[in-house]
N, C-alpha and C positions, 0 to 999 in steps of 0.2 A: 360433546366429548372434548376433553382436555390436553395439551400437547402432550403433556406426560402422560396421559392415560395411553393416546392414539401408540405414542412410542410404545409402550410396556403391552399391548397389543401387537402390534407387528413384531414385534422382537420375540414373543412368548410363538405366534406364528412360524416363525422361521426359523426359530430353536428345536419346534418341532416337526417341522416339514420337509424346510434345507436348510440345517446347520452350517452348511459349506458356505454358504449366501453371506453369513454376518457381516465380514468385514465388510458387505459392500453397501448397508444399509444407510449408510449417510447420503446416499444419492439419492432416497427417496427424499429427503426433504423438500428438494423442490416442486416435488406431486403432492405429498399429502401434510407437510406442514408438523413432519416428526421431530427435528431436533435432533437426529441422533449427532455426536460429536465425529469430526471428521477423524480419519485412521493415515496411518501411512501410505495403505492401498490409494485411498481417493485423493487426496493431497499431491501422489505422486502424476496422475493420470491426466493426458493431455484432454484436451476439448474431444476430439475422435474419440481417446478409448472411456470418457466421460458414458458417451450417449449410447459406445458398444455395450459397458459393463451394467449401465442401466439396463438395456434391452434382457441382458443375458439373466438378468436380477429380478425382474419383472415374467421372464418368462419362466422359473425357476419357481416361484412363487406361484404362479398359477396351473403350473404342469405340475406343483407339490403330492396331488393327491390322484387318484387313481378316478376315472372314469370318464364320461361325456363333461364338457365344460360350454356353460354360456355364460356368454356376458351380453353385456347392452348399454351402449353408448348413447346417453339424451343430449340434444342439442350440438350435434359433433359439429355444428358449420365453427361452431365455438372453439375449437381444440386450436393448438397453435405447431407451428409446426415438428416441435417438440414430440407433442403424443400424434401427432399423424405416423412418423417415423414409427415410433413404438412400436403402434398399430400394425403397419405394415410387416416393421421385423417380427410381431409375436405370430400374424397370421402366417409368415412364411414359417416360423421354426414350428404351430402345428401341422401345414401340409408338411413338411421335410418328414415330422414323427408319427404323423399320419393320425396324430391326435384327434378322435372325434369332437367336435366342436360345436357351435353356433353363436355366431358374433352379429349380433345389429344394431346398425348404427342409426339413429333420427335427427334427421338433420334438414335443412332449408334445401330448395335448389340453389348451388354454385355459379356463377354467372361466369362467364368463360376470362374475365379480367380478374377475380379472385385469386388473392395470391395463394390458397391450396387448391386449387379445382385440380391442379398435376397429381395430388397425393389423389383426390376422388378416382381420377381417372387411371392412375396404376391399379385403385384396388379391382375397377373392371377390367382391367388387360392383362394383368402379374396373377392376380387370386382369382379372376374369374367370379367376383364376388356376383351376383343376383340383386338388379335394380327394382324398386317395388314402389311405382309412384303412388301416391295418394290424394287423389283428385278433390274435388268437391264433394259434399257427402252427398247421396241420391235423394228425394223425397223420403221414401220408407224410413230413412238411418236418418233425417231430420226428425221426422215424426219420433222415434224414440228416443234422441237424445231431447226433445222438447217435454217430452212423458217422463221421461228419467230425471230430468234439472226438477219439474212439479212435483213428481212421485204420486204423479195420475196414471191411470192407464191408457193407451196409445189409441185406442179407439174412441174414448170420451174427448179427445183432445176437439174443440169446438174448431170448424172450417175457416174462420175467418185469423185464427190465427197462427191455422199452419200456412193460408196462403201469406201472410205477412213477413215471416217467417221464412219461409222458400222465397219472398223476392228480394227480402231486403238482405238476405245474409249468403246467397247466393253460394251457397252449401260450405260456409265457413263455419267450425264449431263453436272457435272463440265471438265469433261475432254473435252468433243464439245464445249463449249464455250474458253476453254484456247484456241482447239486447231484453233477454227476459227480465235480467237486474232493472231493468230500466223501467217495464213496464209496470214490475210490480214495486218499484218505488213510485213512479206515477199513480199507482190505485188503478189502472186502465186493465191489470188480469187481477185477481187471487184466487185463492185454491180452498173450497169450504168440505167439511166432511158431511157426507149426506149417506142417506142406508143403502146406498148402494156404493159406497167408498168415497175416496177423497176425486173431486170435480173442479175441475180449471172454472172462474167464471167471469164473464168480460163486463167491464163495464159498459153502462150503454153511453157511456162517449168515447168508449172504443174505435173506433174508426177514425172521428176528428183529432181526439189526444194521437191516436199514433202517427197520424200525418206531419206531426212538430215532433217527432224523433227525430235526433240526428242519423244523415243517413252513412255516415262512413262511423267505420268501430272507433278511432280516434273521438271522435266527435260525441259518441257514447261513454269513451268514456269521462271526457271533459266535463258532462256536461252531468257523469254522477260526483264526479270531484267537486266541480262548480256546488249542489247541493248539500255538502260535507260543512259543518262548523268549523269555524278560522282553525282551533286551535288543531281539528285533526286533519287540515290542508295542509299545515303546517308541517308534523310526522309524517305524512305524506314526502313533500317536495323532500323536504332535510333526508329523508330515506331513498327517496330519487337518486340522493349525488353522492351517497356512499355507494351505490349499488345494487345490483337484482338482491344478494343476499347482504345485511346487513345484521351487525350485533348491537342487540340490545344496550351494554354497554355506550359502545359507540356511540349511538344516535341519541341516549342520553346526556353523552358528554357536551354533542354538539348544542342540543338543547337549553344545557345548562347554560353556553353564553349568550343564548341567540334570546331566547325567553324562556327565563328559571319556573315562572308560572304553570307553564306546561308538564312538568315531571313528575307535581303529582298525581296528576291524569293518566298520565301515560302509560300502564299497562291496560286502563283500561281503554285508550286510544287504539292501543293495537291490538284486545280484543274482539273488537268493535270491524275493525280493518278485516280483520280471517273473520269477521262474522259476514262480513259484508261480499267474501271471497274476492278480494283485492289482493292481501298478503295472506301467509299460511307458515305454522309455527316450523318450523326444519329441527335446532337444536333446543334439547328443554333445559332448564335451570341446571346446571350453575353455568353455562355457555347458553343462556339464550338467545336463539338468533332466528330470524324472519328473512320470509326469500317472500318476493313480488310472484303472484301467480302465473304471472305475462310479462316477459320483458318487453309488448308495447305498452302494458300500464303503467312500469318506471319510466320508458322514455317520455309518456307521453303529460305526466307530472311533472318531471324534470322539465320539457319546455315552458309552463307555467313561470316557471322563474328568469325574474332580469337578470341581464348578464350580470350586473352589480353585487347579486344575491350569490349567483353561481360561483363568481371569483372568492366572494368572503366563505361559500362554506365549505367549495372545495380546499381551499387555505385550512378549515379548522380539521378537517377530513385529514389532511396529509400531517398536520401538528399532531395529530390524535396518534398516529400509526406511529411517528416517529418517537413519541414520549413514552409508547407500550411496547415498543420491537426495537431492537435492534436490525437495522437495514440491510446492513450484509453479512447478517448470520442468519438472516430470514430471508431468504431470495424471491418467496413470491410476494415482496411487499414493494420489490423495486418496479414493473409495470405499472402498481397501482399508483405509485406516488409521480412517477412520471406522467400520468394521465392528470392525475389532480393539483398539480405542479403548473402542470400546461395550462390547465384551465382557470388555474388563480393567476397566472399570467405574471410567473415568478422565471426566467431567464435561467437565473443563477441555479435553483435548485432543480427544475429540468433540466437543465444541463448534466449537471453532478449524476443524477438518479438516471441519465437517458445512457451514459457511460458505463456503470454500474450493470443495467438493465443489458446493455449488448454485450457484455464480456458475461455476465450470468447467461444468456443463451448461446453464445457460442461455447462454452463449456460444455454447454446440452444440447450442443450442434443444430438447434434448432436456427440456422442461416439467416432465413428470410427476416426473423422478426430481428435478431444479430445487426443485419444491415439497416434497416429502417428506424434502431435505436442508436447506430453509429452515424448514421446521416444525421440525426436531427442534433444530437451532440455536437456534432462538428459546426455545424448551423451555426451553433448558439456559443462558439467558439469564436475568440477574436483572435486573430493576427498576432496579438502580443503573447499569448497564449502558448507556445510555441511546444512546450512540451508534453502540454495537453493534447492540443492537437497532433505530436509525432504519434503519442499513442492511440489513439482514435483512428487516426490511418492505419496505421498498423494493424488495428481492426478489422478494419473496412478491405484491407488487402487479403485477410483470412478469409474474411465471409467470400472474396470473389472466389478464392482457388479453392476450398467446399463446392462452391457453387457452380465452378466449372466457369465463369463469365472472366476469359482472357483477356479481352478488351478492354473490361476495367479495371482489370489485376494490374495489366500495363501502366494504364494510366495514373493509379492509384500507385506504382510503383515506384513511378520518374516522381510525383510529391514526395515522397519518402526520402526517397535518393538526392532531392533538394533540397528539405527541409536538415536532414545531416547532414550535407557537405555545407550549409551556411553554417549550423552551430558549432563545427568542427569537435563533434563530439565521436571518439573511437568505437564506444558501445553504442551511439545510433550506427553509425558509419557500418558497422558488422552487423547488426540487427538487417538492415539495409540489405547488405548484399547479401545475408543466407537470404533472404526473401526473392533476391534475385537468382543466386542461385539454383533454390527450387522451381522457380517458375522458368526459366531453361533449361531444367531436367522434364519438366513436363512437356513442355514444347518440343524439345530435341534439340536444341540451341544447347550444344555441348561444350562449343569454344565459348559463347557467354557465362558456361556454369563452370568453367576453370580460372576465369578470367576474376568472377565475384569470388572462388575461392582465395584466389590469390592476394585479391584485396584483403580479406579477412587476416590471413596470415600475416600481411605486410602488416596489420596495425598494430599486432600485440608480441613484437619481436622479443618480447620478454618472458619469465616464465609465471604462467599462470592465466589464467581466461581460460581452460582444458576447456570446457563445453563449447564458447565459439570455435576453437581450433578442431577441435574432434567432427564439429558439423562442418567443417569448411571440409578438412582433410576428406570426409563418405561423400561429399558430393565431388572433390578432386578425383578421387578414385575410380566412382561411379562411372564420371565421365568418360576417364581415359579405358575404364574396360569398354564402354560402347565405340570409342575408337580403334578399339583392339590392341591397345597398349598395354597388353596384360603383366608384366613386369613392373613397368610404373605403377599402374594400380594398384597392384598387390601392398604396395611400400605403401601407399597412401593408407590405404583402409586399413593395414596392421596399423599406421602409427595412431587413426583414430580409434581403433580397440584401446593400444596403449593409454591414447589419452581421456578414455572414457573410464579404466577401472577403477574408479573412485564412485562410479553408478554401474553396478552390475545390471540391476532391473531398469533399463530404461529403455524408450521406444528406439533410441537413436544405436541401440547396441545391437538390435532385431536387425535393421537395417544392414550395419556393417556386418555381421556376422553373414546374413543372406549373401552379399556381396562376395564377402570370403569365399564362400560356397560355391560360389558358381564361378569364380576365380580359378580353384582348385581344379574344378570339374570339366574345366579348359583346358586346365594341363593332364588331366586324364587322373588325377591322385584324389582319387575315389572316394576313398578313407577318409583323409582331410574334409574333402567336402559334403560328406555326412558327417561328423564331428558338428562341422559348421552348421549345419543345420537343423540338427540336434539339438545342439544350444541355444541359435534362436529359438526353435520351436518351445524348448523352456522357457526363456526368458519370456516368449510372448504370452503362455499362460501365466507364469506367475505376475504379469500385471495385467493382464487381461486384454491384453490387445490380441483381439478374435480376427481383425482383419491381418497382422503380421504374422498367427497363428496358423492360417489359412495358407498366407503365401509360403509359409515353411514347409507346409503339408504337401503343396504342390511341387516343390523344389525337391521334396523327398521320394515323391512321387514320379516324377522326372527323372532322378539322379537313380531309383528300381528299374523301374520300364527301360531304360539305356543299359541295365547289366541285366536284362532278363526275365525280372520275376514282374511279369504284366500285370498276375492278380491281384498281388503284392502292391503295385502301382495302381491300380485302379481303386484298392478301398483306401489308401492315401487325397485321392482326388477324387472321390465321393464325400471323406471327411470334410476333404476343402471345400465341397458343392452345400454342404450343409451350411457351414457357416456364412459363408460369403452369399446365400440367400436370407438368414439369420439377419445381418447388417446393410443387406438390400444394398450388397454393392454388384453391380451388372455387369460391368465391364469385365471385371473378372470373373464372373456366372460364367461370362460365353468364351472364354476363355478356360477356363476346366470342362467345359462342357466338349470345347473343341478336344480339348486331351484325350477325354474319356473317346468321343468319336473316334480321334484317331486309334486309340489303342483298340477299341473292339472292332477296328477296321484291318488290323492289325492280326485280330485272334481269328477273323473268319466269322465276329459274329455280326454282321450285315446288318439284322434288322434293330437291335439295340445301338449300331453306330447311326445308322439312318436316322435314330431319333435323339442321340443326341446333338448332332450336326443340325438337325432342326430346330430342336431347342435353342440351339446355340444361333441361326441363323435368326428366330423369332427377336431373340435380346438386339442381335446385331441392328435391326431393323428400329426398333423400338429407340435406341439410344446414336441413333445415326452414323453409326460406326463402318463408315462405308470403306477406307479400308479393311477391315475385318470381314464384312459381308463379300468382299470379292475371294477373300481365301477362304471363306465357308463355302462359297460356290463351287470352289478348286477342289477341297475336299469331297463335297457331295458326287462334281463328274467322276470323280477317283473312284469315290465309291460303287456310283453304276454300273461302271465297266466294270467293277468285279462283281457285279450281278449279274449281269451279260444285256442288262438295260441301255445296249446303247443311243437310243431314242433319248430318252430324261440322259445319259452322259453329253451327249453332244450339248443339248440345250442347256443346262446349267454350265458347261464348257464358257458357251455364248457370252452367256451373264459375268461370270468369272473372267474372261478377258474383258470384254467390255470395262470393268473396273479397274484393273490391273494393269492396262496396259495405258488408260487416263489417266492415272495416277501414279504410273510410272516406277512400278514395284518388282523390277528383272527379278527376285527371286522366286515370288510368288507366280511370275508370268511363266517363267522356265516349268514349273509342277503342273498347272495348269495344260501349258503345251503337252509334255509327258503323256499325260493322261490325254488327252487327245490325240495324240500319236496313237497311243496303244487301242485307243475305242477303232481308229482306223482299219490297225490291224486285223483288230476281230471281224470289220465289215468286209474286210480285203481290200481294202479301198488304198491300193499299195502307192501311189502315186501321191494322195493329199500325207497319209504319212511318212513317206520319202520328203514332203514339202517341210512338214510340221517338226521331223525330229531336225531338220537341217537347222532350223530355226531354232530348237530345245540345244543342240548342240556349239552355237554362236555365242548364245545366251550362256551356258555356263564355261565356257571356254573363258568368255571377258570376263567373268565373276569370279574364277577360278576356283569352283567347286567338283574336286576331283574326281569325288563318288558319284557325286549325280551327275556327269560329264558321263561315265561310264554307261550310266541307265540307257542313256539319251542315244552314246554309241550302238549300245546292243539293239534300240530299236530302231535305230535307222538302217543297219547292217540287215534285221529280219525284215524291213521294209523293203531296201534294195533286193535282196533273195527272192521275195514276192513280186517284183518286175520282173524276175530274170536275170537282172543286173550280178550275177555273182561274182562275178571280179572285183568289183565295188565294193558288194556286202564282206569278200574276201578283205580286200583292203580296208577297209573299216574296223573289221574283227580284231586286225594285226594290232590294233592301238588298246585293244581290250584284252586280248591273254595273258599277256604278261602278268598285268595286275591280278587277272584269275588263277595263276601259276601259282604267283604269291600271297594268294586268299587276302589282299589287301583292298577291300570294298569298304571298307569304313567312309562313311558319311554321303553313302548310297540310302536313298531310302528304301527299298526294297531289290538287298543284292539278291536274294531268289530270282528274282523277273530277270538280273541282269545274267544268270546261269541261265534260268528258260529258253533266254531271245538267244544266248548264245548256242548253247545246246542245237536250238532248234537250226539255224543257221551252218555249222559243222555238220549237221546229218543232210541240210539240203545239199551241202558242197561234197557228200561222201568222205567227211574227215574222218580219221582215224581217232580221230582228239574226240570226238562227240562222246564217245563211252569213257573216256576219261573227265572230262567234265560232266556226264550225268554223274559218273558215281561221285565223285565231287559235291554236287550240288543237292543229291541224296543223304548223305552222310550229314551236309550242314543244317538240310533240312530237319533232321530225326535231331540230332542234337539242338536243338531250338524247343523240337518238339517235345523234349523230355524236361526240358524246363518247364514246360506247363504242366501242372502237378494236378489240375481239375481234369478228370475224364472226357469228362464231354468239350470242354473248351479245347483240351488237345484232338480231339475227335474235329470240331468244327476248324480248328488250325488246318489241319493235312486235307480234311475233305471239300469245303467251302471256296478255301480260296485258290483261285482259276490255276494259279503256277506252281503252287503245293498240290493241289490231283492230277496236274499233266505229268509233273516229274514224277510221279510215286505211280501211275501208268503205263510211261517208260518202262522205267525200273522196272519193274513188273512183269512186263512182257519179255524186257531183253533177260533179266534174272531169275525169274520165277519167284511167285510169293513170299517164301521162306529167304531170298535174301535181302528182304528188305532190314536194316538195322531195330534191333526193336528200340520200342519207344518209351516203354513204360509196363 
């Protein structure tokens, strides 16, 4: 089929299936070799939302149509890391839609130094994919695959040549089929028709002839090549070093300079070849093209030839590509020509194509092979070179921050940052420091991402560069909100709004607008920062940045669940759970995963927080995120003890410090303690919690968190009460009512508890105050409770969780049923 044809095919597909998809169809090109003309969507789209808008495009197109879907991937050890990703993202977006399915993959075993065995091994750990080895074949499965190559039947097959057979091929397939080719080119079997069917029958020098077999498949098949006439050795090799599939065309061409004599032979050369079950026709007339039955058949031709032969045809091979394609408006032509480039032992034009080659898969985020074509470019780069080589680093520093490898982002950064300050050039010099920039946001190196902003702006004091200035100013800002210089920030990232609206749709406007958002949402103006992130959430569909769209969903979802509406919050960050399994990014998985926990931790419903806290702790696990696994821990104790599990509370407790306090994390240690306080309680174990809130209460005192300061008092105050100590737990209280007077618990995580412990504390002391802070802490509780608009989730709010059924027992007893506030 014809490029134009393939185009006018997929396009007539997607007109009919997903219309909405078009604009994004020039990214197939580098899969299936369509051609479509690139649009403003892809043009505009970074490397990341490159390989997101593929995924989304690709899964669009296959989820087009209604029902069960399989596919089946041949030779997958072959895929590059490009369609591994795919793979991945298309299997996670049919678990997320629960799309029935059936995907299998055939492929080699991966040997542990492989550069994707990691992709193999996520599809066993993330999909739980079903591994299905396939051994040698048994005698029985030799005996018919030997029946079925003769088209004898399986019982006629004569003894001495299934035992030949079972020893020499040691239940390989390929190797019965070479070796059968072999013996009946020797004359040593054939197959005669007799009245009782078609009969295998051996020669009687059967035995001797087979002992001058070669005994390895290579060596078979040498050794039927070796018996082939020159001129179709020749088709042979020359077909060897185009490739497993080669065009017609093509290998004409080459023939033409190599020896003209040959071409007019040569369909029936390759005849002859698929007669022989060597090669086998794939495309028919007017694209003829021939694919090698075996890729050890091609490799093992291809060694036949001198290096001499290899350098002169691989050279005709890449002349060929370049006089028929255009190079970089056909991106799968750039690996081949680096390969054949390499092997003609041309410097120059590997070079050129291996540059080429790593900036065409970083676009399609496929890293590994990115880096391995920017290393060898650089190779082949000289010193004089200088601004060849700035961009090739430049490269080479992308593929490390994709890839996560800070060690060499470092190092590959200080080349960067030398190679500019020698050519005193202002656009290396800023190129430079947003590289630094970002890579100190990443880190947390805050004063280095002010420091590279500053540079930035100091070079272009003039007016004009808006894109460096705009990216300097969102990482200025960035930084100073993580300092808590929320004023300065704000300056910063408005002026890089200002100086970006000349790109409404762009990735860099997702960012600062997010920014905005949670600027605003600091100073408590609500509005604003839904506005904000409303607009990114636009911006980031209309370019298709799924992972900026995700993080808007979450921020919206954050910014509900903080004014009330949980469920509201919860399908917000299920959206976000979708895609960000979609783009198989983890980090952020177990991060919405933790939301969602916390919030159904939140609503009383236990057992759906349990699982996603586990979800979340599995990713943590998985991607080494051992800060994060110490607050998944904190989260889970939390969680027990409102089951009344304080068994599993105390022991993930364990785990949870043990992390947090190695790593030196007082906010997360402070929640932790809390909830070990409180599992205390419940055991009565008034003394170790007397120890533990002393400690929760040091801890947020230095950190100066006011509301969780409170928690901390009320449980140490019902801790001291539980001694006996009531003068104490008295004294203690005095630091907490006030605040309770003035309903001012903001940034308590659960000021209920801090009513509870109170509560409970004034009734041990016979306060008078107790009936006035229960109906207090009744009244907040119902009001909470009518925000939940689902039944049964308000139902599990009041009943479930331990401090919402004591207070509303209370209540109950001292007021009678009927004055409980209603709720809904």
């Amino acid at each position: 089929m014809s490029t134009p044809e393939r185009r006018e095919r997929v396009l007539a597909f997607t007109l009919e299936n997903a219309p909405e998809q078009k604009p994004r169809l020039p990214l197939l090109n580098a899969l299936l070799r369509v051609d479509f003309p690139q649009n403003e969507l892809t043009t505009s789209l970074t490397p990341t939302l490159r390989q997101q808008n593929l995924g989304i495009l690709v899964g669009a197109l296959l989820l087009s149509r209604p029902g069960p879907l399989t596919l089946v991937f041949e030779d997958a050890h072959w895929m590059d890391s490009l369609s591994w990703e795919l793979l991945i993202g298309l299997l996670h977006s049919l678990e997320a839609r629960q799309h029935p399915a059936m995907v299998v993959l055939a492929l080699r075993p991966l040997g542990s130094g492989h550069p994707h065995r990691q992709h193999l091994e996520r599809l066993y750990t993330q999909i739980h994919a079903q591994r299905i080895r396939l051994g040698a074949l048994p005698p029985h499965a030799l005996q018919n695959l030997v029946a079925s190559r003769l088209g004898v039947a399986a019982e006629e097959l004569p003894a001495p040549l299934l035992r030949l057979v079972q020893r020499r091929s040691e239940g390989n397939p390929f190797y019965v089929e070479e070796l059968l080719h072999t013996l009946q080119e020797k004359r040593l079997i054939w197959v005669e028709q007799t009245i009782r069917g078609p009969r295998c029958i051996l020669s009687a020098d059967f035995e001797r002839g087979s002992q001058t077999i070669p005994p390895t498949l290579q060596g078979l098949i040498l050794a039927r090549i070796d018996k082939m006439p020159p001129e179709r050795q020749l088709v042979l090799k020359v077909a060897s070093v185009i490739g497993r599939t080669f065009a017609y065309s093509m290998l004409a061409d080459a023939l033409q300079r190599i020896l003209p004599s040959v071409l007019s032979n040569l369909q029936q050369e390759l005849a002859l070849l698929t007669e022989q079950d060597i090669t086998q026709e794939e495309s028919p007339h007017p694209n003829l093209t021939y694919v090698f039955k075996h890729i050890i058949t091609q490799e093992t031709a291809y060694q036949t030839l001198l290096f001499s032969q290899r350098r002169q045809l691989h050279r005709l091979v890449a002349e060929w590509y370049e006089q028929h394609f255009t190079p970089d408006q056909n991106g799968f032509l750039l690996p081949l020509l680096v390969h054949h480039y390499h092997h003609a032992e041309d410097p120059h034009k590997e070079k050129l194509y291996a540059r080429m080659a790593g900036e065409q898969a970083l676009r399609q985020h496929a890293h590994t092979e990115a880096l391995a074509y920017f290393r060898r470019a650089l190779e082949l780069s000289p010193p004089t070179e200088a601004e060849e080589r700035f961009e090739i680093l430049l490269g080479l520093e992308e593929c490390y921050h994709w890839m996560g490898n800070r060690k060499s982002q470092e190092n590959i950064l200080r080349e960067i940052e030398t190679a500019a300050a020698l050519m005193q050039r202002p656009n290396w010099q800023a190129r430079g420091a947003l590289r630094r920039a970002r890579y100190g946001r990443v880190v947390g190196d805050y004063d280095a991402v002010i420091k590279a902003a500053r540079q930035v702006l100091a070079l272009f004091p003039q007016s004009g560069f808006h894109r460096y200035k705009a990216q300097a100013h969102y990482e200025w800002g960035n930084a100073l909100w993580q300092h808590g210089a929320y004023d300065e920030a704000m300056e910063h990232l408005e002026q890089a709004l200002h100086l970006n609206d000349d790109q409404p749709n762009s990735p860099i406007r997702v960012l600062v607008l997010k920014g905005l958002g949670a600027l605003y949402n600091e100073r408590g103006e609500n509005e604003n920062a839904r506005a904000c992130y409303e607009q990114a959430l636009h911006v980031a569909r209309t370019i298709g940045d799924r992972r900026g769209e995700a993080a808007a969903l979450g921020n919206l979802g954050n910014l509900i669940s903080d004014q009330g509406d949980h469920l509201r919050a919860r399908e917000f960050y299920l959206q976000a759970l979708e895609i960000y399994r979609e783009v198989s990014s983890w980090r952020a998985q177990s991060m919405v995963l933790n939301n969602l926990g916390a919030l159904a931790y939140y609503l009383g419903n236990y057992t759906e927080a349990q699982d996603f806290y586990e979800q979340s702790l599995h990713i943590k696990w998985k991607i080494e995120d051992r800060p994060g696994e110490g607050m998944t821990y904190a989260n889970l104790s939390g969680l027990f003890y409102a089951m009344g599990d304080t068994g599993n509370a105390l022991a993930y407790n364990d785990k949870a410090l043990e992390i947090l306090c190695d790593l030196e994390l007082p906010f997360w240690e402070g929640l932790a303690r809390q909830w070990r306080g409180d599992t205390y309680l419940t055991l009565e174990a008034w003394d170790e919690a007397v120890q533990t809130f002393q400690q929760c209460v040091e801890l947020r005192r230095a950190q100066g968190h006011a509301g969780m300061l409170l928690e901390s008092l009320a449980g140490l105050a019902a801790a001291q009460a539980g001694t006996g100590a009531l003068n104490e737990a008295q004294a203690t209280l005095d630091e907490v009512l006030p605040r309770l007077d003035m309903n001012t618990l903001e940034g308590a995580v659960d000021p209920l508890r801090v009513y509870w412990r109170t509560y409970e504390v004034l009734k041990a002391l016979h306060s008078s105050r107790a009936a006035i802070v229960l109906e207090a802490a009744t009244q907040v509780l119902t009001q909470r409770a009518r925000a939940i608009y689902n039944t049964e989730a308000r139902r599990m709010f009041l009943e479930n969780v331990p401090e919402h059924r004591a207070l509303l027992a209370h209540y109950r007893h001292q007021y009678g049923e009927s004055a409980i506030p209603a709720v809904g």
